[in-house]
VOKE-855641 format. One line per field, with one value per residue (C-alpha): residue in one letter; x, y, z; residue number from 1; chain. Coordinates in nm, 4 decimals, m for minus. Example, Ala and Ser with C-alpha at 12.3 -4.5 7.8 and 13.67 -1.06 7.14 Angstrom:
<rs>
res: A:S
x: 1.2300:1.3670
y: m0.4500:m0.1060
z: 0.7800:0.7140
n: 1:2
chain: A:A
</rs>
This chain:
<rs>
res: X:X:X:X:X:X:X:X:X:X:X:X:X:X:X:X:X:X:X:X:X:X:X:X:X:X:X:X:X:X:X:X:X:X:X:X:X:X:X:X:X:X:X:X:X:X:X:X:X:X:X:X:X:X:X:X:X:X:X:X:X:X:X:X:X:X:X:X:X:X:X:X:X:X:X:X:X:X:X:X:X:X:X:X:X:X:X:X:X:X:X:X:X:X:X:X:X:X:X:X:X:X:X:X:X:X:X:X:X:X:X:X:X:X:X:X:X:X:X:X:X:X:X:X:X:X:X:X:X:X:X:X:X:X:X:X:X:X:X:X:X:X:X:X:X:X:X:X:X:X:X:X:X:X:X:X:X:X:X:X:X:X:X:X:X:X:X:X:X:X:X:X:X:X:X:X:X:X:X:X:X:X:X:X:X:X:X:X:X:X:X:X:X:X:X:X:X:X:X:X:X:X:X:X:X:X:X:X:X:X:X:X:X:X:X:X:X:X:X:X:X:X:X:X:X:X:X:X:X:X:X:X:X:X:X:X:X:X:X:X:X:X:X:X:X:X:X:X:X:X:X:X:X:X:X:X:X:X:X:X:X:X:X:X:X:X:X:X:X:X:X:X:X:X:X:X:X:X:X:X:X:X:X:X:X:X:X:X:X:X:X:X:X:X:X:X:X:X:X:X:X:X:X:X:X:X:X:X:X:X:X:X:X:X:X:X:X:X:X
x: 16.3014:16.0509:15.7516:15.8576:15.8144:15.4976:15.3590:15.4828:15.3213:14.9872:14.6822:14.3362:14.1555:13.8374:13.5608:13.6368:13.3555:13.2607:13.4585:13.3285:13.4281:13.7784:13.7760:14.1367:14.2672:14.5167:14.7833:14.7685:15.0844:15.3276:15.7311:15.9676:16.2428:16.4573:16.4739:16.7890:16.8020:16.9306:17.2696:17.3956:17.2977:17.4163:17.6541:17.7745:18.1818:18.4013:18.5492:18.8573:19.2017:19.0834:18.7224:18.9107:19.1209:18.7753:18.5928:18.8792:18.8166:18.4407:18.4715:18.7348:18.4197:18.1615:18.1472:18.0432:17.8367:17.6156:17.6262:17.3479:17.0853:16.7665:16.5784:16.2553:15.9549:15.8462:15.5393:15.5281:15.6545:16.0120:16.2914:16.5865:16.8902:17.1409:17.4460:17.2809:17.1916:17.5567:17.7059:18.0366:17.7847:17.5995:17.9067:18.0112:17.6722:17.6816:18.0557:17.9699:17.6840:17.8950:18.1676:18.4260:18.4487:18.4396:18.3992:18.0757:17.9597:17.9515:17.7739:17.4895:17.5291:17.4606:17.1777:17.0303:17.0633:16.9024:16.6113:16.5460:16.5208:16.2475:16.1013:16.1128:16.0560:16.1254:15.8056:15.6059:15.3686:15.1300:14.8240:14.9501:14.9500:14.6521:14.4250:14.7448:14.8352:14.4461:14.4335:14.7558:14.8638:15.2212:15.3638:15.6709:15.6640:15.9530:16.2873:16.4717:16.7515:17.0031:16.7964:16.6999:16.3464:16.0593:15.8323:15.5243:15.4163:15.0150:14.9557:14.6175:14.5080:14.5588:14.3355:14.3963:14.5206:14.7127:15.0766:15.1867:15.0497:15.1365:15.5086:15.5247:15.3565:15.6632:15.9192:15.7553:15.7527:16.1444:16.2184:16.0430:16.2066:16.5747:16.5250:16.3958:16.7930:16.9548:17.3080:17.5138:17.2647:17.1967:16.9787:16.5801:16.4143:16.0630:15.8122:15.5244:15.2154:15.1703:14.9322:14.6454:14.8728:14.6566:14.8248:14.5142:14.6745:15.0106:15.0574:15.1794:15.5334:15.5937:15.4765:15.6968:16.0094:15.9919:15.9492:16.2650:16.4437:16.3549:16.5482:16.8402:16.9323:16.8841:16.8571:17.1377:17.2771:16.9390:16.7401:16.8620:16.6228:16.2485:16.1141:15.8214:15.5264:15.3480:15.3982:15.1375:15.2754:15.1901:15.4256:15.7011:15.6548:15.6666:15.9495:16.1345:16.0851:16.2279:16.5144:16.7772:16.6914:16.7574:17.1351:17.2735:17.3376:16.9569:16.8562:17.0767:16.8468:16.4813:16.3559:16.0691:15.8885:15.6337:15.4196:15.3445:15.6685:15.8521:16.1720:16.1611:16.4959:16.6255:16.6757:16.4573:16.1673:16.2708:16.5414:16.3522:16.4133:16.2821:16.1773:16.2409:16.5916:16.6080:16.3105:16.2334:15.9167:15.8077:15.9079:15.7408:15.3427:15.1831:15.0117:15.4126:15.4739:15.5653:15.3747:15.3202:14.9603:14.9581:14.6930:14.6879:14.4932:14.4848:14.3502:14.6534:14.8946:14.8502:14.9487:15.2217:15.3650:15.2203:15.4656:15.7934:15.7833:15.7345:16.0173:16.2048:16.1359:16.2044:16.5775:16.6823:16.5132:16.5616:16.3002
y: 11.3813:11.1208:11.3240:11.6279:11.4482:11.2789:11.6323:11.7517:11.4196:11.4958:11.2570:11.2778:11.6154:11.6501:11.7988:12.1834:12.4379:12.5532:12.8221:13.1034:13.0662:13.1587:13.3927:13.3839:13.2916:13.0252:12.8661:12.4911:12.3780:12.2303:12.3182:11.9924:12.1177:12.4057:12.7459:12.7884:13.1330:12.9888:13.0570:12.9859:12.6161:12.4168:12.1407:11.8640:11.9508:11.7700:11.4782:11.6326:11.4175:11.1858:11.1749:11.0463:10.7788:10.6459:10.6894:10.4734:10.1927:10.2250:10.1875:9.9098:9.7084:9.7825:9.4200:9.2782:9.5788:9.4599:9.1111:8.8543:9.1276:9.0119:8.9259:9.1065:8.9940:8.9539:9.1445:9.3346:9.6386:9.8607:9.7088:9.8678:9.9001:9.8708:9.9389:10.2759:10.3897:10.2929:10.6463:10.8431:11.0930:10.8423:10.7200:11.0526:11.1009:10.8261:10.9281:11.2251:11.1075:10.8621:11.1254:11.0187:10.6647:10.4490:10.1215:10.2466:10.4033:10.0596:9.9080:10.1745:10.1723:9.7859:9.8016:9.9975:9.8554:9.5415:9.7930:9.9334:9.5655:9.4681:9.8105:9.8951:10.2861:10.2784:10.0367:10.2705:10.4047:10.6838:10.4534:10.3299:10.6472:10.8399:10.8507:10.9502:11.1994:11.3731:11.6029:11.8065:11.7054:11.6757:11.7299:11.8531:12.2126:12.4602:12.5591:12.7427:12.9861:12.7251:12.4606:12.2517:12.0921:12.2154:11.9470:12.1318:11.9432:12.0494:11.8078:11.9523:11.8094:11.4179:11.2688:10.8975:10.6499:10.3955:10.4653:10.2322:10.3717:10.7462:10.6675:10.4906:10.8774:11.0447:10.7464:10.8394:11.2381:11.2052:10.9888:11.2477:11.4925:11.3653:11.3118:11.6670:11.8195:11.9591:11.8095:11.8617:11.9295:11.6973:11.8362:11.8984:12.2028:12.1106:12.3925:12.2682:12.4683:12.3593:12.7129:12.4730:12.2072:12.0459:11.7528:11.5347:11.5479:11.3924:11.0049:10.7336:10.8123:10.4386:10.5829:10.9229:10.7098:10.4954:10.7665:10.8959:10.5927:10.5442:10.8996:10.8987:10.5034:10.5195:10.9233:11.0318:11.3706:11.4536:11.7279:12.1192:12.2987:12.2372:12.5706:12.5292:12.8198:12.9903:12.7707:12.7602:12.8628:12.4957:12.3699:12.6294:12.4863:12.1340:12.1634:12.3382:12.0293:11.7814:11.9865:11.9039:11.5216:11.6360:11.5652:11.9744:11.9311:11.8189:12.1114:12.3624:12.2484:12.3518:12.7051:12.8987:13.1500:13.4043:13.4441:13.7792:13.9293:13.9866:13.8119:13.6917:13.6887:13.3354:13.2207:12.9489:12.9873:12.8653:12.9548:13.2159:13.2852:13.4811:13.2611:13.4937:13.5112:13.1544:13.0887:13.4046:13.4718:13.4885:13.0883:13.0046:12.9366:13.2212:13.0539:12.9449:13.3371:13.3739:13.5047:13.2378:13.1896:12.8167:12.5767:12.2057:12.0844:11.6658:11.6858:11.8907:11.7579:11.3605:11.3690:11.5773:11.3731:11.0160:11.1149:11.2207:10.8361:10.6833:10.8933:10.7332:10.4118:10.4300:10.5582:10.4437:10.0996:9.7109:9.5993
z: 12.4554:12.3920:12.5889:12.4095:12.0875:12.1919:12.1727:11.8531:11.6876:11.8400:11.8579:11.6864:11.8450:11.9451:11.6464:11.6187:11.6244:11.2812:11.0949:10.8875:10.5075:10.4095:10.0763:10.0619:9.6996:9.7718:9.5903:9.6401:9.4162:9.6523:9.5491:9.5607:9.3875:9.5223:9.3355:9.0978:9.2727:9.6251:9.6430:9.9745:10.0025:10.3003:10.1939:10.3483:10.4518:10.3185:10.5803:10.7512:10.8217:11.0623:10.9537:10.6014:10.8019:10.9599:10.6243:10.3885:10.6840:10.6244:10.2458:10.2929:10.4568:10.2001:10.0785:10.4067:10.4823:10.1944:10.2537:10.3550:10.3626:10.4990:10.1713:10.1100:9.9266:9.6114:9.6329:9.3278:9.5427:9.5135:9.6328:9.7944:9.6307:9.9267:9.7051:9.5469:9.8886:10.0676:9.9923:10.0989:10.1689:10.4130:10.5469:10.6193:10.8253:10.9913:11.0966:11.2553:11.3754:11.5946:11.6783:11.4482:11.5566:11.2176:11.3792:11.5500:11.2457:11.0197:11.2823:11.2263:10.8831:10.8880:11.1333:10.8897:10.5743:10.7796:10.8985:10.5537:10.4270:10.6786:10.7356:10.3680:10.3321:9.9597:9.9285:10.1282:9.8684:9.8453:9.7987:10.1549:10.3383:10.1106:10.4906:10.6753:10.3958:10.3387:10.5552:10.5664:10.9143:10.7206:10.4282:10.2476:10.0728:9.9991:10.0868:10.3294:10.2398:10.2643:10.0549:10.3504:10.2317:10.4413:10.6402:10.7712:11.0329:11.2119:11.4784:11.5639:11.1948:11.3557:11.2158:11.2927:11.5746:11.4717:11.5623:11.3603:11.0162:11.1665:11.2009:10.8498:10.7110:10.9314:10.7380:10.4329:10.4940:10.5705:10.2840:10.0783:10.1950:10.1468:9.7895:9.7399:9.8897:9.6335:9.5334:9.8683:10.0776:10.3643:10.6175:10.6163:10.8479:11.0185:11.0794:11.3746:11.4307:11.8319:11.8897:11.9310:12.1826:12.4011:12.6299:12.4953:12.1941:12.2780:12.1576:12.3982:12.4755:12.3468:12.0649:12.0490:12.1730:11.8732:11.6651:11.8122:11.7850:11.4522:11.3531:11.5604:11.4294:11.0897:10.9818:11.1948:11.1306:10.9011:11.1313:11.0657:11.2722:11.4351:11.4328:11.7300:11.6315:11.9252:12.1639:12.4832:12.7941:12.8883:12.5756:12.7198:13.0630:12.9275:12.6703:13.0069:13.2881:12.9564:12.8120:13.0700:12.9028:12.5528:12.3869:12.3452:11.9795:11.9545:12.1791:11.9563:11.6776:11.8567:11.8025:11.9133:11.6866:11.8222:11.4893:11.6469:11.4747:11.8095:11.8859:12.2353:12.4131:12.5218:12.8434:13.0325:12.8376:12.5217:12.2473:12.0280:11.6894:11.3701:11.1323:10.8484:10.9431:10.7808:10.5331:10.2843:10.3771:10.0117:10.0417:10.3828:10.4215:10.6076:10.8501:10.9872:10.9464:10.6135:10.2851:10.0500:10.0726:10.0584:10.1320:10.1510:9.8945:9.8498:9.5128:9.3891:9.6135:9.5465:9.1825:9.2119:9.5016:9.3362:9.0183:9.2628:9.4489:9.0826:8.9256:9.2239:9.2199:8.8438:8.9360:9.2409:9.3276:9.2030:8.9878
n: 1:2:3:4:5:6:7:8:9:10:11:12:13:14:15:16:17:18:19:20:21:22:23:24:25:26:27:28:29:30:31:32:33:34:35:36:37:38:39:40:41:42:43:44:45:46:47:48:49:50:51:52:53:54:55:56:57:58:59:60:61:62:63:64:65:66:67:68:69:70:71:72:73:74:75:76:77:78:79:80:81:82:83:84:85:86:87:88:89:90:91:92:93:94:95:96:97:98:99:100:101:102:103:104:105:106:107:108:109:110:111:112:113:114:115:116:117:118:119:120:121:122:123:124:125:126:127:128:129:130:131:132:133:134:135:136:137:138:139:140:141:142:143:144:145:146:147:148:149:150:151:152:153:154:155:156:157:158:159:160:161:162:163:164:165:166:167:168:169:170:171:172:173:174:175:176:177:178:179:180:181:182:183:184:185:186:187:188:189:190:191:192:193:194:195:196:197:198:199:200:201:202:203:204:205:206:207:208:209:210:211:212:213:214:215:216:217:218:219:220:221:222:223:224:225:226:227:228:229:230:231:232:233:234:235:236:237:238:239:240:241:242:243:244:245:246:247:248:249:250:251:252:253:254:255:256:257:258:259:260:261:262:263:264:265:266:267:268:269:270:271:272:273:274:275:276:277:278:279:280:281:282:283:284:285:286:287:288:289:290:291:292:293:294:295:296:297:298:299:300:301:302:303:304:305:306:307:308:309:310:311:312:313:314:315:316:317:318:319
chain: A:A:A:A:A:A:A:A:A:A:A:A:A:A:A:A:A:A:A:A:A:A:A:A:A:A:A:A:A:A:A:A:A:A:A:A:A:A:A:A:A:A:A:A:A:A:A:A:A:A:A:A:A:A:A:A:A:A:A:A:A:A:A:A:A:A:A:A:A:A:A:A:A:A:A:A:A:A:A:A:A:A:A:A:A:A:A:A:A:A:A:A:A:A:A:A:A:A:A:A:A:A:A:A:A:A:A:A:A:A:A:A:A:A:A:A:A:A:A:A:A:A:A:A:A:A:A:A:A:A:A:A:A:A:A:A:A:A:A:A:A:A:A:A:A:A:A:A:A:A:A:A:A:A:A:A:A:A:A:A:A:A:A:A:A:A:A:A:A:A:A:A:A:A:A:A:A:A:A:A:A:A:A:A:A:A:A:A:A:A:A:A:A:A:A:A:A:A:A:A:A:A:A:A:A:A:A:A:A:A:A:A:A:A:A:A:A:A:A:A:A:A:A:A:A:A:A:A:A:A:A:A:A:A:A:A:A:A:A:A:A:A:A:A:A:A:A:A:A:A:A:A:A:A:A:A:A:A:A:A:A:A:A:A:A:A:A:A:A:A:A:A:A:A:A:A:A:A:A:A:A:A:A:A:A:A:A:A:A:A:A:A:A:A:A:A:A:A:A:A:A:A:A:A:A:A:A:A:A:A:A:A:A:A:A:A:A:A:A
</rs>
């Protein structure tokens, strides 16, 4: 899993040959909020018998859960509010996540509360990622039918090396994204443009397998579908030799999309799917297949984005 994903995160390319002009008249106003005309959203089931038996135990440890947190500094930046972010709803993920097995699941949940006091997403800010974020590579825009926020992801955009920085922008991305889900909703969809996958692109797999690390342990239960657009044969033949390594529900969750319009039939080449079978294509970019003529525009996208992480540090952080 971690060389597949060392692909999809991609690696600085090489300078691309100049383009002729594009004419097109683009909208560059990114959507963070979901239309009040989605009907169908995809909310989180309510626990069933046993997962309530495993839940009440989870709850009934919530003091020590929260107690002796690593302290963070006092560097003028957010801090996290451990007892806003200790859900049901998180517990509930977290539950699943570990099959039903409660006693497993507060050991996540602890690990991390620890990680988000000495990782600190919340106090990731935009002025920290404003070279990771400038050139589109990824970035959070829309809704699918079922509400799931969008994450666009273009790893032929890369325009940086250090790993460390680029996983903070992914951290950051994610954290985004979860505070754009409507009320219930719990899951985000990624759409990644790999038509220009090169294998010079791929990152270290150290690199990919913390990346991977960092979603399964502490944003279990969070990914909907990855919806993989034109893939080379060479990304078919790649994804093919590592899917045998990939957990099935994981695997149930990647999906091919031939941006031609044709539905290729599944088998050993790849699970293909229509994309406008789950994003109106109204709502989806049309360079992922869709007809929203969209285009990434950092000067329209930084104060709109700069205001959502102030609103929530406002509401959801310690002073």
């Amino acid at each position: 899993m971690a060389g597949f994903l060392s692909g999809l995160l991609g690696r600085a390319p090489a300078a691309a040959a100049t383009e002729s002009p594009d004419t097109t008249n683009y909208d560059t106003t990114p959507c963070f909020r979901a239309p009040t005309t989605l009907t169908s959203l995809d909310t989180l089931p309510p626990p069933t018998a046993s997962e309530q038996t495993a839940l009440d135990a989870i709850k009934s440890q919530r003091t020590s859960l929260l107690a002796d947190l690593p302290e963070e500094p006092a560097d003028g930046r957010a801090r996290f509010n451990a007892d806003k972010w200790l859900t049901e709803q998180r517990m509930i993920l977290y539950l699943r996540a570990n099959k039903g097995n409660g006693e497993l699941a507060a050991k996540k949940l602890r690990a991390t509360l620890e990680w988000r006091c000495t990782y600190r997403p919340h106090a990731i800010t935009p002025e920290d990622m404003e070279l990771e974020g400038s050139v589109g590579k990824q970035y959070l825009n829309g809704f699918d039918n079922q509400g799931h926020p969008i994450l666009y992801m273009f790893p032929h955009r890369q325009n940086t090396k250090d790993a460390g920085e680029q996983l903070r922008w992914v951290v950051f991305t994610m954290e985004q994204a979860i505070r754009a889900m409507p009320d219930g909703v719990t899951k985000i969809a990624i759409v990644i443009d790999v038509s220009k996958y090169s294998m010079s692109q791929s990152v270290p797999l150290s690199t990919a397998r913390e990346f991977l690390n960092i979603l399964e342990a502490h944003y279990p239960e969070r990914l909907y579908k990855a919806f993989v657009l034109s893939p080379p044969t060479m990304f078919v033949m790649f994804y093919h030799i590592v899917a045998p390594f990939i957990d099935p529900v994981t695997k149930s969750k990647i999906a091919f999309v031939n941006l031609a319009g044709k539905k290729q039939a599944d088998g050993k080449d790849g699970p293909w799917v229509n994309i406008g079978d789950f994003i109106d294509r109204s709502r989806l970019q049309r360079d992922a297949g869709g007809e929203w003529d969209f285009k990434f525009d950092r000067e329209q996208y930084w104060p709109v984005l700069v205001k959502e992480y102030e609103d929530f540090v406002a509401a959801e952080c310690r002073p």
